[in-house]
C-alpha positions in Angstrom: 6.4 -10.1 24.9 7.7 -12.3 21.8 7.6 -15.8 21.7 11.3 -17.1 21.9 12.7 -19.7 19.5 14.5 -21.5 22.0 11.0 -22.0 23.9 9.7 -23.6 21.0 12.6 -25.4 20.3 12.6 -26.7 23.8 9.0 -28.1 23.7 10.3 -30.3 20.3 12.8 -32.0 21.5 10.5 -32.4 25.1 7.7 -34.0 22.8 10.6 -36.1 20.7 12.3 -37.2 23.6 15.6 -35.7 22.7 16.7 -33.5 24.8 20.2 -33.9 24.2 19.4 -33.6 20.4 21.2 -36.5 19.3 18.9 -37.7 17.1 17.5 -34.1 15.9 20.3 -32.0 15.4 19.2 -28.2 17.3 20.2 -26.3 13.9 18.0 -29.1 11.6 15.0 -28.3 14.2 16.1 -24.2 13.8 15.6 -24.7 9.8 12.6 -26.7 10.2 11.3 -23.9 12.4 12.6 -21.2 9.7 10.9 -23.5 6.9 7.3 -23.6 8.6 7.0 -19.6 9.0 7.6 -19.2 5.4 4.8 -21.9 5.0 2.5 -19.8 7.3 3.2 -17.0 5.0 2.0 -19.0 1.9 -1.3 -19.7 3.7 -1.9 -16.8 5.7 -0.3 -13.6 4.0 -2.0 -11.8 7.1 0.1 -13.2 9.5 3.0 -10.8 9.1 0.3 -7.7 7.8 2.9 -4.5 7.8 1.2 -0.9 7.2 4.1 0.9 5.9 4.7 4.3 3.6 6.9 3.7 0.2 8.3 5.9 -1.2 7.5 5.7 -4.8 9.9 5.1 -8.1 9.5 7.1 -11.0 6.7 5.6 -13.0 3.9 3.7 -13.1 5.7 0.1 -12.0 6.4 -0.2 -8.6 7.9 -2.7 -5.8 7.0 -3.8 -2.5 10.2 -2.9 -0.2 12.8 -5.6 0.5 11.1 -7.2 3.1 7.8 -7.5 1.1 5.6 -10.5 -0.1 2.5 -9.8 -1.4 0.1 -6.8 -1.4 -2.6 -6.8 0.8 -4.0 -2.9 -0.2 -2.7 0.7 -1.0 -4.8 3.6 1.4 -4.2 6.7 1.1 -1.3 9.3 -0.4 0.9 9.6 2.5 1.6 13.7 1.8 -0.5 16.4 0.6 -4.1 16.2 1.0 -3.6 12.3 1.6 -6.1 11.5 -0.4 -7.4 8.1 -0.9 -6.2 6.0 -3.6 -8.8 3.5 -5.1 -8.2 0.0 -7.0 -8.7 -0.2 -10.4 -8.9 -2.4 -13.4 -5.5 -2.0 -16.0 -7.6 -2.8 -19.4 -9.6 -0.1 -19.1 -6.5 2.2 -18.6 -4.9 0.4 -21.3 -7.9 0.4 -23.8 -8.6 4.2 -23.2 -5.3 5.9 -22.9 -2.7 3.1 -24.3 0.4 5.5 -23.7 -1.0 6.4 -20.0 2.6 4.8 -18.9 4.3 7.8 -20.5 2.2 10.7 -18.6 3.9 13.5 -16.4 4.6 12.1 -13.1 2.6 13.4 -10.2 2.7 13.4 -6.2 -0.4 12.6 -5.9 -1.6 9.4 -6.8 -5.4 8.3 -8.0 -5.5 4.9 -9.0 -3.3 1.7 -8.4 -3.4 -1.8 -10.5 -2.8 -4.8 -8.9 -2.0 -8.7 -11.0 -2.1 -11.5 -7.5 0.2 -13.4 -10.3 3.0 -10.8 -9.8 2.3 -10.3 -5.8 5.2 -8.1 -5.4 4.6 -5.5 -8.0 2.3 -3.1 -8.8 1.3 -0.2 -10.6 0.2 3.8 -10.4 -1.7 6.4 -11.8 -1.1 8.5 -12.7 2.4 7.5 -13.0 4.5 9.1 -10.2 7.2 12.4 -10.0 10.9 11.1 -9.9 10.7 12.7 -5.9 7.8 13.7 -3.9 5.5 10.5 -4.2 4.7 8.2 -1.4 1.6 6.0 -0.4 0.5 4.0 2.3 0.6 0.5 2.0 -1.0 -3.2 3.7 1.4 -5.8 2.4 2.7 -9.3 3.9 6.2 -9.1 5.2 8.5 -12.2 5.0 9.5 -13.7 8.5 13.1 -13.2 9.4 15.3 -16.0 10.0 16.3 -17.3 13.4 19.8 -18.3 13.8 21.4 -21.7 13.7 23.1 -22.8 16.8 26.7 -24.0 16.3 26.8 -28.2 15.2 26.1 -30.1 19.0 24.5 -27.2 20.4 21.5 -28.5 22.3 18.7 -26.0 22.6 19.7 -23.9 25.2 21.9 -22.1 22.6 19.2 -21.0 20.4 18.4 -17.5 20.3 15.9 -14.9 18.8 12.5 -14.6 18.8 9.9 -15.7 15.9 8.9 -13.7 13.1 5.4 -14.7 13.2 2.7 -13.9 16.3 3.1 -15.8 19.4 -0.6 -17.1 18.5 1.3 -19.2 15.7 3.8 -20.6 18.0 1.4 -24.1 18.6 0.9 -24.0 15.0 4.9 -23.7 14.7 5.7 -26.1 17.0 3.4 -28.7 14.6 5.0 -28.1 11.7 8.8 -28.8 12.9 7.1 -31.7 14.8 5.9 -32.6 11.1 9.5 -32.2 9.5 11.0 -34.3 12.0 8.9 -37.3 12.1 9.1 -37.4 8.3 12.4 -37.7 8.3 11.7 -40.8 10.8 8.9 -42.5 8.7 10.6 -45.8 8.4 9.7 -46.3 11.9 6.5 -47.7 12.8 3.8 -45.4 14.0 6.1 -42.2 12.8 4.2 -41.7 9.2 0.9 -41.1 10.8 2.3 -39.1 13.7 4.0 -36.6 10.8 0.6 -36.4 9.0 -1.3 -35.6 12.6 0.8 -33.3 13.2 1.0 -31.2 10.1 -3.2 -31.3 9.6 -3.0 -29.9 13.1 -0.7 -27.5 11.9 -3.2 -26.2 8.5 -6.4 -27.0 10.9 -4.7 -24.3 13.0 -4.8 -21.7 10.4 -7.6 -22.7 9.3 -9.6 -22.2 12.5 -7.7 -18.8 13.5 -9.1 -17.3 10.2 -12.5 -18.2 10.6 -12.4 -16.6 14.2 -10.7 -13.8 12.6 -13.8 -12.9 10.4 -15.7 -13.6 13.1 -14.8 -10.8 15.4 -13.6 -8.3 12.6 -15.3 -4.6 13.3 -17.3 -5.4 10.0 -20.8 -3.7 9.7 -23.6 -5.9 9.3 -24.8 -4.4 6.1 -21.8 -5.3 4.2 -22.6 -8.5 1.8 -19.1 -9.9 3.0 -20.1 -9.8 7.2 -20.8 -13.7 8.8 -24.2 -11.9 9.7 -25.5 -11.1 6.4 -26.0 -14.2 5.0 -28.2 -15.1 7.6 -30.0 -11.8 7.9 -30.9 -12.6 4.0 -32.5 -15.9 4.6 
């Protein structure tokens, strides 16, 4: 079952001691909330991992859907034979067949080209039909917004669920705890309690991700498994 915002919600103000949010408007908590699942996307892009099919644009430049932050991987031709598609390096498309860009357009895609510095876009070939082309995709989806409560609203009137997995609601939690005692910091002991709060928060993610790896279905003989290192020495 999803996590709730209001439950969130309702263990900040518990741990600020304002219930009655008089201190903490609800709806500056609500955007503090909103504000630190974005920031989990920035560190973890595999906390909202979407497998999806596009439908692909005519061409060989394509776009993530709407909803879409960065790509994680293309797999497979959705139609047809669904054949896999691989990565592969631009230059040497670009070095070997400059006009490649303006080939026929296909269903069935080979090859895909992707830049990390333009996360939301990337590129096919060979370039694909104006109708008939669609591929599987891993990408990171952005969190949707939960809704701020009305001004004097205490937290019962939050509503919604979180975007991100209930296993990021402690780290969520952190963050706004973070966000509000910043705003605080000219009182005494509230600097240091922002700054434990928010490198519980990162420690968090950091932790999750190493247990991640950990447990993943990897074989041993691949170079990237936890074992292999170990196996080598």
């Amino acid at each position: 079952m999803p996590l709730t915002a209001q439950s969130i919600v309702r263990r900040i103000v518990e741990t600020l001691q304002d219930t009655t949010s008089i201190r903490w408007p609800v709806a500056e908590l609500v955007r503090y909330l909103n504000d630190g699942q974005r920031e989990i996307i920035i560190h973890r892009p595999d906390s909202m991992v979407t497998n999806a099919a596009l439908t692909l644009a005519a061409g060989s430049k394509q776009q993530l859907p709407a909803n879409g932050a960065k790509l994680i991987e293309v797999v497979r031709n959705t139609g047809g034979t669904k054949r896999a598609v691989r990565l592969c390096a631009r230059e040497i498309l670009d070095s070997q067949s400059p006009g490649w860009h303006s080939l026929t357009g296909v269903t069935e895609i080979v090859h895909f080209m992707f830049d990390p510095r333009d996360p939301r876009t990337f590129y096919v070939y060979p370039p694909a039909a104006a109708s008939g082309a669609s591929l599987d995709l891993v990408y990171s989806a952005l969190p949707s917004d939960v809704t701020e409560p009305a001004a004097g609203s205490d937290y019962t009137a939050v509503s919604g669920d979180i975007s991100v997995p209930d296993i990021y609601g402690n780290a969520l939690q952190d963050y706004v705890l973070y966000r509000a005692y910043t705003k605080d910091s000219q009182y005494a002991g509230n600097a240091q309690r922002a700054q434990a709060h928010y490198g519980a928060f990162a420690n968090a993610l950091g932790i999750e991700i190493k247990a991640t790896v950990a447990v993943a279905p990897t074989s041993p003989g691949n170079p990237n498994h936890p074992m292999a290192s170990a196996a080598a020495g």
